[in-house]
C-alpha positions in Angstrom: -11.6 -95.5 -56.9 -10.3 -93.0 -59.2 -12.8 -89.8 -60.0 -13.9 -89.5 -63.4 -12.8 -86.2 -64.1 -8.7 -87.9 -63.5 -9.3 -89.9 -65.1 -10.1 -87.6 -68.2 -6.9 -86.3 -67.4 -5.1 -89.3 -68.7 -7.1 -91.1 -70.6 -5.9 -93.4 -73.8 -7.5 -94.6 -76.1 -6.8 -98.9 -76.2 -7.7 -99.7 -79.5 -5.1 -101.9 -81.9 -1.8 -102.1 -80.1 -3.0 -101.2 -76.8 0.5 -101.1 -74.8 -0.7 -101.2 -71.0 -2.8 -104.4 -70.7 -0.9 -107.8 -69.7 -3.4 -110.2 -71.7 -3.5 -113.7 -70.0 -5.2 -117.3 -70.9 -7.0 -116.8 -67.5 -10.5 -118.8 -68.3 -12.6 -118.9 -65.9 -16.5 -118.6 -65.1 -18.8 -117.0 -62.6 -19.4 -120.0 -61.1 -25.4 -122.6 -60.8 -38.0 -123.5 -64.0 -42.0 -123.5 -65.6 -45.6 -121.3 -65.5 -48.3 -121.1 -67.6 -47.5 -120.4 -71.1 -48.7 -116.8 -73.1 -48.8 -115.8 -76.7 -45.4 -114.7 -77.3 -44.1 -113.8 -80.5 -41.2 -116.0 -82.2 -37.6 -114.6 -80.6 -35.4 -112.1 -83.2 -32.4 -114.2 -84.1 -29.2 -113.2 -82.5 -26.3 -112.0 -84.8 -22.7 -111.1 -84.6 -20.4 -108.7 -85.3 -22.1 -104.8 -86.1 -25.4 -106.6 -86.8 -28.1 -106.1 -83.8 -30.2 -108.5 -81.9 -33.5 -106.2 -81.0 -36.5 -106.8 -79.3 -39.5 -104.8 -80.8 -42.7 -107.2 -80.0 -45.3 -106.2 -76.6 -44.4 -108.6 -73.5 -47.4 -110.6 -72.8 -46.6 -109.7 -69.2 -46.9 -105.9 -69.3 -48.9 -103.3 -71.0 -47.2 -101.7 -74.1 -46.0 -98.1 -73.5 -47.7 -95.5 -75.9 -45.1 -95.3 -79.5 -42.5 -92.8 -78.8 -41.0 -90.8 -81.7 -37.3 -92.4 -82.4 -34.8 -90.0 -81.5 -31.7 -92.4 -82.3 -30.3 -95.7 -82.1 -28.1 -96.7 -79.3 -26.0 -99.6 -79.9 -24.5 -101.9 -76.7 -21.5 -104.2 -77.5 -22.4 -107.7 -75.6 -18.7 -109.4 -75.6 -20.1 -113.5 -74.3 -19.5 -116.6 -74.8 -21.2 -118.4 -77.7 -18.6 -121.3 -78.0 -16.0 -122.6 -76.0 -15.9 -124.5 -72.1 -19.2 -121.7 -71.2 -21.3 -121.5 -74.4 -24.4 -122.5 -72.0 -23.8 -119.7 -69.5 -23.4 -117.1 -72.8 -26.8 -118.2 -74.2 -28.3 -118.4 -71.0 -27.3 -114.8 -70.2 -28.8 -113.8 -73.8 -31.8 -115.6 -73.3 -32.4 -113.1 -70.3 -31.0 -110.3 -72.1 -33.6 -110.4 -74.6 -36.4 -110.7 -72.0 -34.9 -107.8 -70.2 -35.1 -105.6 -72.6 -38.7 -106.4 -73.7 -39.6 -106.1 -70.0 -38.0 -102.9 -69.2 -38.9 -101.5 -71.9 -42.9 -102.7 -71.9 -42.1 -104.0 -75.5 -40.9 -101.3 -77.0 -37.0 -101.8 -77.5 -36.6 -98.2 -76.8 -36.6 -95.9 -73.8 -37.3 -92.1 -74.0 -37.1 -92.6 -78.1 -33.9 -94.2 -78.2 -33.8 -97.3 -79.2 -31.7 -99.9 -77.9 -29.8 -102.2 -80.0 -27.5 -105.2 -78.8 -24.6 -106.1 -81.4 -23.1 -109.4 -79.8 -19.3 -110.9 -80.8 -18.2 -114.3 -79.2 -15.4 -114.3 -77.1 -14.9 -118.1 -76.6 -13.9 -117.8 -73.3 -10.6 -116.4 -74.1 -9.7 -113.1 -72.8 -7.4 -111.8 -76.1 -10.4 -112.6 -78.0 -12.8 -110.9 -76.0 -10.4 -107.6 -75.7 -9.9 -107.2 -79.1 -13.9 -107.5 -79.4 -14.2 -104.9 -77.2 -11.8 -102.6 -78.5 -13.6 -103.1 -81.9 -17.0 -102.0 -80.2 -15.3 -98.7 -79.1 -13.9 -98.1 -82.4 -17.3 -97.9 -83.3 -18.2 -95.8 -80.9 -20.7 -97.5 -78.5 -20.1 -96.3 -75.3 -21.8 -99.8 -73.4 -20.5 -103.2 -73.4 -22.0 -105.7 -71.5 -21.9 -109.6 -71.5 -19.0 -111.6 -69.9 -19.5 -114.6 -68.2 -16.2 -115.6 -67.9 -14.1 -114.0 -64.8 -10.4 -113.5 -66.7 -12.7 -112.1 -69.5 -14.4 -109.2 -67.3 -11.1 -108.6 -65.8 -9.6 -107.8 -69.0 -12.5 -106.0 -70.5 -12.8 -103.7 -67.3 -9.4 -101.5 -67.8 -11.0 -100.9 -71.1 -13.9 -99.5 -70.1 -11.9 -97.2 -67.4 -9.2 -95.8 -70.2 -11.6 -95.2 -72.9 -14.6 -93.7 -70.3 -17.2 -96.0 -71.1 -19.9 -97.9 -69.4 -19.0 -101.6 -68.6 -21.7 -104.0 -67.0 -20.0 -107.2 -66.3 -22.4 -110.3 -66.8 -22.4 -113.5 -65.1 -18.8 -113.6 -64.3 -18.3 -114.0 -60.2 -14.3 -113.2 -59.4 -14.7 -110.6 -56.9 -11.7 -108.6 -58.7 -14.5 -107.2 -61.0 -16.2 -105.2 -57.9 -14.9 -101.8 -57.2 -12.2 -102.5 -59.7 -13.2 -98.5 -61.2 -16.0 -96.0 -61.8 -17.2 -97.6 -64.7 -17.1 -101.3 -64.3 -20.7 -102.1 -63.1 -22.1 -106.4 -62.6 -25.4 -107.7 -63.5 -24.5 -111.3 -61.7 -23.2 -111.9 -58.4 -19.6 -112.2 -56.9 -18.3 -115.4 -55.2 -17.6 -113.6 -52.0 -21.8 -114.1 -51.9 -21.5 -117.5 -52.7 -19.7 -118.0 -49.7 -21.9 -116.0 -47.3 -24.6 -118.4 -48.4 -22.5 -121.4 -48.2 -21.9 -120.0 -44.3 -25.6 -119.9 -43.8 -24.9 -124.7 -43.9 -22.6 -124.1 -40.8 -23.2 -124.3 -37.0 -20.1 -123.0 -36.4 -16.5 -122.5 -38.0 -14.7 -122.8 -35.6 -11.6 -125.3 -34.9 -12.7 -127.0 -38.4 -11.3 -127.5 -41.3 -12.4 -126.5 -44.8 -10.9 -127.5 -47.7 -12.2 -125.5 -51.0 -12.2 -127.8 -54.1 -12.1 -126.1 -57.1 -10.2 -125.3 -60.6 -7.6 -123.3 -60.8 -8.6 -120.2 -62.8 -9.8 -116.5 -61.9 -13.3 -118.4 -60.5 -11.5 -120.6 -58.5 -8.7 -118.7 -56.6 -11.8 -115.8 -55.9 -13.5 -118.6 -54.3 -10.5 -119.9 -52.0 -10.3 -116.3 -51.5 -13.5 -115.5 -50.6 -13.9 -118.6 -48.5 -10.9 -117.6 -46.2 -11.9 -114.4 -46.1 -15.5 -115.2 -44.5 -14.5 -119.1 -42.3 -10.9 -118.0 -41.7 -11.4 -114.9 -39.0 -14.2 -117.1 -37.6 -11.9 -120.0 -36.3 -11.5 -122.2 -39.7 -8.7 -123.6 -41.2 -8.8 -123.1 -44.6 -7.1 -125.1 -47.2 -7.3 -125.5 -51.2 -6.9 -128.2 -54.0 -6.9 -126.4 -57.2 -6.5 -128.8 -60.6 -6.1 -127.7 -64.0 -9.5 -126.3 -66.1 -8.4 -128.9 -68.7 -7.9 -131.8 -66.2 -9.8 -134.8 -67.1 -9.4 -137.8 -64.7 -10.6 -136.7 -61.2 -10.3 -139.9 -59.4 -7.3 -139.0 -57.6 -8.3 -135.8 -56.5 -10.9 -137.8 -54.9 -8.6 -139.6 -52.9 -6.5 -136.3 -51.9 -10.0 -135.4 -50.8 -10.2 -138.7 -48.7 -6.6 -138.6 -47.3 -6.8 -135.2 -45.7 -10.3 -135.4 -44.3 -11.6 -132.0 -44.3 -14.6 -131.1 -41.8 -16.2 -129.6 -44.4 -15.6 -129.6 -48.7 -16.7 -127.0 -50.4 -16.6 -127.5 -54.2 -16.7 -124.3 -57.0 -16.6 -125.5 -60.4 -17.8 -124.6 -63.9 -18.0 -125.7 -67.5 -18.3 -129.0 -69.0 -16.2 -131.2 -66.5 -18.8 -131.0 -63.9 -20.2 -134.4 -64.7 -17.0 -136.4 -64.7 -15.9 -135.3 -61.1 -19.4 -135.3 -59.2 -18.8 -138.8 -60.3 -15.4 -139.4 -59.3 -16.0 -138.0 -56.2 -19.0 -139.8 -55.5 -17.6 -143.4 -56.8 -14.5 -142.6 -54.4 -17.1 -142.5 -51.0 -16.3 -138.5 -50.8 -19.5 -137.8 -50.5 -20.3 -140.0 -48.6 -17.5 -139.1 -46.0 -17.7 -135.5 -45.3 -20.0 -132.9 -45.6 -20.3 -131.2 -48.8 -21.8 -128.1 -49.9 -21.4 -126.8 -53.5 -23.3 -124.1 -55.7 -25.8 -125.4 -57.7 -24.8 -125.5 -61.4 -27.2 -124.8 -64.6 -29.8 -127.2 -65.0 -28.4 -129.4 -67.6 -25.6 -131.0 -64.3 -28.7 -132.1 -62.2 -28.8 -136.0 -63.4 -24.8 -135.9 -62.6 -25.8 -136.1 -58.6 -28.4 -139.0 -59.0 -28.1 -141.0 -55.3 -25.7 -138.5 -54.3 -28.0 -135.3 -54.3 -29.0 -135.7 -50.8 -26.0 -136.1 -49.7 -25.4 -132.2 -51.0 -26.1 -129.2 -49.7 -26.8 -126.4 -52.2 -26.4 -122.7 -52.1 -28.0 -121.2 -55.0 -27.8 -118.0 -57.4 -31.2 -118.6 -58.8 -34.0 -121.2 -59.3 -36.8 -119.9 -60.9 -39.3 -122.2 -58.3 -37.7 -119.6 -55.6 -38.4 -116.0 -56.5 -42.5 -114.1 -56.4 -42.3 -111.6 -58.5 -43.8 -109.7 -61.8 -40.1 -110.0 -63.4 -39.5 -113.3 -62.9 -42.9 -114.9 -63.6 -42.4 -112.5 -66.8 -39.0 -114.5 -67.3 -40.3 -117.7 -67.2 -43.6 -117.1 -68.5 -42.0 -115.9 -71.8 -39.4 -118.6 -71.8 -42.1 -121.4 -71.7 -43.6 -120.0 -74.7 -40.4 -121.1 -76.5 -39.9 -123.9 -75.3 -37.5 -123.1 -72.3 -36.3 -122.8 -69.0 -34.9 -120.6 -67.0 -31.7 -121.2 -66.0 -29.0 -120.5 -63.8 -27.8 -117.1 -65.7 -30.5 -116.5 -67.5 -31.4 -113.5 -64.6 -28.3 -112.1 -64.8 -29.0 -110.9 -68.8 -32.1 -109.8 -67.6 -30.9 -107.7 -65.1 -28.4 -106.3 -67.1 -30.9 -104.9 -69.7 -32.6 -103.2 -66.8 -29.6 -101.6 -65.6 -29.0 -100.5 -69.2 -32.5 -99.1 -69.5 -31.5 -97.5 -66.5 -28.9 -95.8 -67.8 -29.8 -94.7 -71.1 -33.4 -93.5 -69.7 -31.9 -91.2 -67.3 -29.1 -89.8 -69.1 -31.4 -89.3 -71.9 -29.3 -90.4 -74.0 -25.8 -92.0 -74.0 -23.9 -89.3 -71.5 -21.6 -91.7 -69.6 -20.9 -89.2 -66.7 -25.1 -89.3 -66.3 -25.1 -93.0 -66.7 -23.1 -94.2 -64.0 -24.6 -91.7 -61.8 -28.0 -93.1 -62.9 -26.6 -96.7 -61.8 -25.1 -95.8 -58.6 -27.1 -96.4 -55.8 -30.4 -97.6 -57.9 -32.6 -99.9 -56.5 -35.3 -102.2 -58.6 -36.8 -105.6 -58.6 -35.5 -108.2 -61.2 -36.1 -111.8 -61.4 -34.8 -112.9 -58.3 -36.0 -110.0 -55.9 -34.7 -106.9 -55.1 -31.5 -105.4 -56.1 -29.0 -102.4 -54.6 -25.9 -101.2 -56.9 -23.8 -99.9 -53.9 -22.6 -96.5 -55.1 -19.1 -97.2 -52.8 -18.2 -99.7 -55.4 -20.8 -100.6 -57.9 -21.8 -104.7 -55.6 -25.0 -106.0 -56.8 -26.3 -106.5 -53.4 -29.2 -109.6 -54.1 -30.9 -112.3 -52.4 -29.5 -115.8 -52.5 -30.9 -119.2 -52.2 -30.6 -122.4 -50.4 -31.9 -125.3 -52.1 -32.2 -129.2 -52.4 -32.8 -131.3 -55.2 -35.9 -133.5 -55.6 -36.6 -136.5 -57.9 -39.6 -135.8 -60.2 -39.4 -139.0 -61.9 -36.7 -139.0 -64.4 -35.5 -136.2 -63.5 -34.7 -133.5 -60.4 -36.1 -130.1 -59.7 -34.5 -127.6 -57.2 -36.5 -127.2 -54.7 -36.2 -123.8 -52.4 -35.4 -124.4 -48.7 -34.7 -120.7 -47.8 -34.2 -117.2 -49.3 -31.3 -114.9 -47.8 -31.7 -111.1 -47.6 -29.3 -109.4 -50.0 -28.2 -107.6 -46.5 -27.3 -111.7 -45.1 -25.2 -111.9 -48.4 -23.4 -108.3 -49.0 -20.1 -108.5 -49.4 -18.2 -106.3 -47.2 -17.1 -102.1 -49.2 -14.5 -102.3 -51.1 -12.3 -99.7 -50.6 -10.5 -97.8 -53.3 
């Protein structure tokens, strides 16, 4: 990883015509809760553009801080997705947003009088768009963007953030690419390479079996294969892939590919709106019913898809809200019930991201970017799903993760926790630059 002061040395400003990015359609995500209700006041409504979406009433949860004389405003460029294949993940990732600044800042919206505003532009999922978003932020002269849930997005975005020294806190997007990538690329969510290290947790042994990862072929996908050879391969697995198309529509014979090479073990990555359509193509070809499966637990919304097939699942999972005991997360959810909500599968990974920028601008005092990353680096704190580490070697959100099943309640299914793995059973291995 490049030092800062270089990197000073040659920096360029990327804004218009930027010359030294290769800009490509790569869509891809990071890719899957109730308590007793309070008072809360009536969410501020999200805008686009310059406009600001600030949180200014006293959490429920906490006890307001004493008013602080407002120094200045400090504005935070959240490049997400509010249409396109991940609109869900982008709202759920500004639902916690919202919370997480409320929390972190006991109400407030301001740390060390300066307040903290969040301007928010939709990216759609498309990496040009979500560049040219964030090289209008920097023209403006906010020096923290935050906000992609999309892995081609946050690989795009990062370079930015390295050329034109400013802070960059990926959101829910999981390609392992984004870790380490440089000094000023930072992650709020986790990285597939712990997906994987949970998924491990299902097997006995690896050895002499043979694991085929099933998954779409985009930046989420190929980290995924990646990640899964790099943790079953060394251990005596034979690893294979099936990548299809993000747009692909008609699963069944996928299903039978599935079928016809009879892996010992399927493991299935997927994200967006398509996950409906192939849980049930691979269920109504007797995959799941043929080999053992274990898959990440997507958003809420893709529970019904399983039906009869959910026990026939094993799920590793970035967060259920049922799992975690702590102040931040019964804050979450507590505050989300008052509206009417859940929370979700991403909905920690805004949260957490308005910690870390708390974080930031509290100790710099200010928005110093030098004394920003050095206030990230290494910090330690409790968010909604436990306790978190930034490594300083390479800026890995080391976390807990979760294994869960689903239960019928009813209607419908709940996840319901089976275990909880030490962010130390899940950490990917340094990164070296």
């Amino acid at each position: 990883m490049a030092r800062r002061a270089e990197i000073r040395l040659t920096r360029r400003v990327l804004l218009g015509g930027s010359a030294g990015l290769a800009l490509t359609a790569l869509l891809a995500a990071c890719g899957a809760e109730e308590a007793p209700a309070t008072n809360a006041p009536t969410a501020p409504t999200a805008t686009t553009g310059a406009a600001a979406r600030a949180t200014t009433a006293a959490p429920a949860a906490t006890t307001a801080a004493a008013p602080v004389a407002i120094k200045d405003t400090i504005k935070v460029g959240i490049v997400t997705s509010r249409s396109g294949p991940l609109q869900s993940y982008g709202e759920q990732y500004l639902d916690g947003l919202e919370l997480g600044l409320d929390y972190a800042t006991q109400g407030t919206g301001q740390v060390k009088g300066h307040k903290i505003e969040f301007a928010i532009k939709d990216d759609a999922g498309v990496p040009d768009t979500a560049v040219a978003a964030a090289k209008d932020f920097i023209g403006q002269g906010m020096k923290i963007l935050a906000g992609s849930v999309v892995s081609g997005v946050a690989l795009q975005v990062a370079p930015l953030a390295e050329q034109n020294q400013i802070l960059f806190i990926s959101g829910p997007a999981a390609t392992d690419g984004v870790t380490g990538i440089n000094e000023y690329t930072f992650r709020s969510g986790r990285q597939s390479y712990q997906d994987i290290l949970t998924a491990k947790s299902f097997l006995d042994t690896p050895r002499g079996k043979t694991v085929l990862v099933f998954a779409q072929d985009t930046a989420f996908g190929q980290s995924n294969v990646a990640a899964v050879k790099a943790v079953l391969g060394p251990e005596g697995a034979t690893v294979d892939q099936l990548l299809v198309a993000q747009d692909a529509k008609d699963f069944a014979p996928f299903a039978q590919q599935i079928k016809d090479r009879k892996p010992d073990l399927l493991f299935v990555a997927w994200a967006g709106t398509t996950v409906t359509p192939m849980w049930t193509a691979l269920d109504g070809q007797g995959v799941l019913a043929s080999t053992r499966v274990v898959t990440g637990l997507d958003q809420r919304v893709s529970y019904p898809v399983f039906g009869p097939a959910a026990d026939k699942l094993a799920f590793l999972s970035h967060y259920v809200y049922q799992a975690p005991q702590n102040d931040a997360n019964a804050f979450l959810t507590e505050r989300l019930k008052a509206k009417g909500k859940t929370p979700d599968l991403f909905t920690p990974d805004g949260f957490t991201a308005a910690q870390m920028i708390v974080r930031a601008i509290g100790e710099a005092d200010g928005a110093d970017v030098d004394r920003m990353l050095k206030a990230l680096e290494g910090y330690s704190f409790k968010g909604p799903k436990g306790d978190y580490t930034i490594r300083k070697e390479d800026h890995a959100l080391l976390q807990p993760m979760f294994q869960v099943k689903l239960v019928r309640q009813g209607d419908a299914f709940e996840p319901q926790p089976v275990s909880t793995l030490a962010p130390d059973q899940v950490a990917p291995p340094v990164k070296k630059s």
